[in-house]
N, C-alpha and C positions, 0 to 999 in steps of 0.2 A: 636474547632474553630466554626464560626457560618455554618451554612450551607448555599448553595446558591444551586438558580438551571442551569440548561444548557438552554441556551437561544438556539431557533431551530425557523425556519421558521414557525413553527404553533404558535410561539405565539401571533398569531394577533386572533387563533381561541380563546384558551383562554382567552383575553384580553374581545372578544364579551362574549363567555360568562357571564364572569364577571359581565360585563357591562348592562348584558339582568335577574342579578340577578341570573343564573343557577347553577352559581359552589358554594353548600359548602363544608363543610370539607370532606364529605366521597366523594362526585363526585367530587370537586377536587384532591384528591389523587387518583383515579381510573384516572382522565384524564389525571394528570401526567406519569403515571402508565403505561399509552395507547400509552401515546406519546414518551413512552423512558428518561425522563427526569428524575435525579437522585440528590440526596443531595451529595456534596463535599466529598473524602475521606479525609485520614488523611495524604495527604502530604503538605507539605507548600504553602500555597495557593498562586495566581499569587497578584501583586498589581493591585489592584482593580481602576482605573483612575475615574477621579470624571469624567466623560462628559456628559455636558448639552445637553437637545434636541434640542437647534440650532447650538452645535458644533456636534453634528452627521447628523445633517440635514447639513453641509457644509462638509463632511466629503468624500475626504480625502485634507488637507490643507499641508502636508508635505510629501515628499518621505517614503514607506513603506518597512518593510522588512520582506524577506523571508526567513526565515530559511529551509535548507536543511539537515536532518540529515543522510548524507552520503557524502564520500569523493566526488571532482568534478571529472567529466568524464564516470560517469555511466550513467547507464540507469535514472533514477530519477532525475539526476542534470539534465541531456538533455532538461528531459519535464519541470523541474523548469524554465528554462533561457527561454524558448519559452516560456510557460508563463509568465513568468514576463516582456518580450519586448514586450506581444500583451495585457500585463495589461494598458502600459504607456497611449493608446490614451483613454479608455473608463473613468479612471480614473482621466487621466488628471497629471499625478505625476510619479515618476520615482519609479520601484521596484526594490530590489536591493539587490540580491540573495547574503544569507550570509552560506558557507557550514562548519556546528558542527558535525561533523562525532567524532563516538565513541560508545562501549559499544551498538554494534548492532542498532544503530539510538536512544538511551535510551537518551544521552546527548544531541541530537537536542531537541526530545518530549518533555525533561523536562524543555528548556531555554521558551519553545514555552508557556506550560503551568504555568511557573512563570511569562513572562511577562507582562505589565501592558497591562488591558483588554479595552484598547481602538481603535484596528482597524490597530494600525500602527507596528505591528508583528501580523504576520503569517507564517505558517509552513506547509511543504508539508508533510503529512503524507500516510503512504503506508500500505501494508496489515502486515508489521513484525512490523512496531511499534503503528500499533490503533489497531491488532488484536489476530497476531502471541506473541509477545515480550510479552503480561502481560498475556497469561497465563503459557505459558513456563518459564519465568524466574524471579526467584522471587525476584529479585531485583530491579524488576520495581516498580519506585515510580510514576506512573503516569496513572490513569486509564481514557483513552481515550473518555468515555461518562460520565462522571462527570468534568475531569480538563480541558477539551478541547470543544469549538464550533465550531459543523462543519456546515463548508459555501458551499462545493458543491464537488461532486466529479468529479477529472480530465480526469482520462483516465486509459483503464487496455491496460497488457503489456503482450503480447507473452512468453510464455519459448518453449525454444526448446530442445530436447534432443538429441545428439549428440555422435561421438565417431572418432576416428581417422582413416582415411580411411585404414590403415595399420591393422586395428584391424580385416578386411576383412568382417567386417559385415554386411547386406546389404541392413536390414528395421528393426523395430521394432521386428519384431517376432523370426527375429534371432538374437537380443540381447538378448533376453529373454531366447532361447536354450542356445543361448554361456554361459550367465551369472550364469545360471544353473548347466552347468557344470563344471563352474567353479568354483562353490563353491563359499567363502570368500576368495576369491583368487584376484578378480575383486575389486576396490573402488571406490567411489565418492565424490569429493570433496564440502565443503560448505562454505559459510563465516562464520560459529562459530557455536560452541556447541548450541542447540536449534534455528540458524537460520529458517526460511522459507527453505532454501536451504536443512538443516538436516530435515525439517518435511516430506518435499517431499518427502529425499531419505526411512524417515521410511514408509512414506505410500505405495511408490512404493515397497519395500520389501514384506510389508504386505498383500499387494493386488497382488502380480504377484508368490509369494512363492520363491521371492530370497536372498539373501545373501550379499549383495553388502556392503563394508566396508564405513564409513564414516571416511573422514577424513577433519577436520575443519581447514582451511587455515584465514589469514587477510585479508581479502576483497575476491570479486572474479575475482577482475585483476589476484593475481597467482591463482587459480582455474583454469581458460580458461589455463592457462600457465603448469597449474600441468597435463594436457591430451595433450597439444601440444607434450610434454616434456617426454610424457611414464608413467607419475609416477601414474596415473590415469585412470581408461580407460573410465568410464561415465559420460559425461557433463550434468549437469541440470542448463541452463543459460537463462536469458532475453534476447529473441529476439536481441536488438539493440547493443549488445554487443558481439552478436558472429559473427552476420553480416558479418562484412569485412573477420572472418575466414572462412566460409563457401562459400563464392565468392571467397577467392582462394583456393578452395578446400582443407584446413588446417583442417576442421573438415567438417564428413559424416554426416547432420540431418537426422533422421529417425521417431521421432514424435513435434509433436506443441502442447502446451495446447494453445487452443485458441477456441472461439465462432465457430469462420470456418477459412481455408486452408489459409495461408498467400497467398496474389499475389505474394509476391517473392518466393515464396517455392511453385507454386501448384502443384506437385508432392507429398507432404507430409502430408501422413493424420494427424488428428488432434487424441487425445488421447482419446476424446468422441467416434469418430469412429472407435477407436481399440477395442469400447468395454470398457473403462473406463474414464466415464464420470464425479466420484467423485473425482479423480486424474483431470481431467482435469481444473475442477474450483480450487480445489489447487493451482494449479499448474500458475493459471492466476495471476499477479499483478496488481493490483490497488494501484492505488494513488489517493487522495485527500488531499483538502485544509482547513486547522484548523486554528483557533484562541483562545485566551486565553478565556474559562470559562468565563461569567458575560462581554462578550464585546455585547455594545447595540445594541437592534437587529435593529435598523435604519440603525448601519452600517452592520452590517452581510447583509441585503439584498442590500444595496449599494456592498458591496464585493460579492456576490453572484449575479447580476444581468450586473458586470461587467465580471468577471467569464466566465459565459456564452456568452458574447458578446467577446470574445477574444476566445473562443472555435470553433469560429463558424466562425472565420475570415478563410478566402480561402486556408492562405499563411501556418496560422499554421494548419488546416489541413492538408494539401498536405504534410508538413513536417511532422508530426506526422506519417502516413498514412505510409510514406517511409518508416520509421525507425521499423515500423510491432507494431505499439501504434495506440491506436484505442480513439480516444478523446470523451469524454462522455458526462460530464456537466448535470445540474440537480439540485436539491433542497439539502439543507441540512439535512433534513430529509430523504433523497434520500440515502445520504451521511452514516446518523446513522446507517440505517438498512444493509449496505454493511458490517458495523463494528460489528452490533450484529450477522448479520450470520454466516459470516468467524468464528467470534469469538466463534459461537457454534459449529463451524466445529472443528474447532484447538481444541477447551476442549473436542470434543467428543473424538478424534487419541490422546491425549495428555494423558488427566485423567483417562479414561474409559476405550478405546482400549490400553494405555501403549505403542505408537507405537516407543517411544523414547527410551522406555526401553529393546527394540527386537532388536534395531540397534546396530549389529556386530560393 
């Protein structure tokens, strides 16, 4: 197929260039090169929308949608619907959260990156499907800095790790003894073979010298349910979802991956302060906001500069804020390099370290 490139907020630098005579063929590909931008793989490319530059300069003229590739009620659909009601005033147009749960957020990524590339589908994308998911699973047909443009990134999210107050544990460092000596006797639950959920638990193994069983659940509704329940004893969950178990004291937290100390948990150090800090960025979620490949960048910066004006409003912060999400916002290029780092992270523990391959 022909090749195309990833449209990104700098392309107004190269456009000057261009235009100042600077770029040829070897300093254009050097400045592509710089910028991250990539020729198309070989999956079925999105349809490509014919839109003129006074239909992007009016853009947006019809309600837009969002796809969400995970079930509704999680942590991610949360932040999607808050976004998408503080999109309606900057925008002017109704967003209209559509959730493709499946095959670990694979079937959202893929409706996002075939859609036609003019502004009116986008997709919330998180760290298991722009970073985690293609290099762990090789069934992904969607390579995230080639079939997708990113418009800005939303907000990172809390994990906390947890355990059943009956398990009598009573910080961090004595999970660590207990777990110990428990051998492969202890597990922890994920949402699927190669999830985020599984990379954690192999990195935490890796890095602490434990044992701890994986065992791959569908979704992490029964996960939080598989340790209420006994059948588990270590929780590795996003913040806003264990929440309400941990206000009635259903589950003990004992560490946070996080920047710093949740306000609702300030008793609970963070995983940087235990001493492991490359678990900690792990262990963080992010999410950000995609569009199809080859959508005009008039609109990506009209989507991007509403983006930010809906991040910044009072209401959804404060709500965000509660829920222990920390709302970001920022550039699309901001955006790419969250996805190339993770993703150098992930291929380091994945390919190199084999961290998937040590998990009992």
């Amino acid at each position: 197929m022909a090749q195309r490139l990833l449209p990104s907020a700098d392309n107004a630098a190269l456009t000057h260039k261009k235009e100042q005579g600077m770029v040829g063929r070897g300093t254009r590909r050097q400045w592509l090169q710089h910028m991250g931008w990539a020729a198309a793989s070989g999956m079925a490319g999105p349809a490509l929308a014919a839109v003129s530059a006074d239909e992007a300069g009016r853009f947006p003229t019809r309600p837009i949608k969002l796809i969400v590739p995970f079930a509704p009620g999680g942590s991610a659909d949360i932040v999607a619907r808050l976004l998408a009601d503080a999109l309606q005033a900057p925008l002017g147009q109704n967003v209209v959260v559509e959730n493709k749960a499946g095959a670990g957020g694979m079937l959202g990524a893929e409706a996002v990156a075939r859609a036609a590339a003019d502004g009116y589908t986008l997709g919330l994308g998180s760290i298991s499907t722009l970073a985690v998911n293609p290099v762990v699973l090789p069934q992904v047909r969607v390579n995230p800095l080639q079939d997708l443009a990113m418009v800005a990134p939303l907000a990172s999210i809390a994990s906390v790790f947890s355990v059943r107050p009956a398990l009598g544990v009573a910080d961090f460092a004595g999970l660590v003894r207990a777990a110990k000596a428990q051998g492969d006797a202890w597990a922890v639950g994920s949402s699927g073979v190669g999830s985020a959920g599984h990379l954690i638990l192999a990195a935490l193994n890796r890095e602490l010298g434990l044992s701890l069983r994986h065992i791959p659940y569908k979704g992490m509704g029964p996960v939080v349910q598989s340790v209420l329940a006994g059948e588990t004893q270590v929780l590795s969950d996003q913040y806003p979802s264990s929440a309400s178990f941990i206000a009635q004291g259903l589950l003990q937290p004992l560490a946070v991956a996080s920047a710093q100390r949740l306000p609702a948990l300030p008793q609970v150090p963070t995983l940087a302060e235990l001493g492991h800090p490359a678990l900690n960025r792990l262990a963080i979620t992010w999410l950000g906001l995609v569009a199809p490949a080859g959508t005009p960048r008039a609109v990506l910066q009209r989507l991007n500069a509403a983006t930010n004006q809906a991040l910044k409003q009072a209401a959804v912060r404060a709500r965000l804020q509660q829920l222990g999400v920390q709302p970001l916002g920022g550039t699309g290029l901001q955006l790419q390099r969250m996805v190339e780092d993770t993703t150098a992270q992930v291929r380091q523990l994945v390919l190199q370290d084999k961290v998937l391959e040590a998990t009992p």
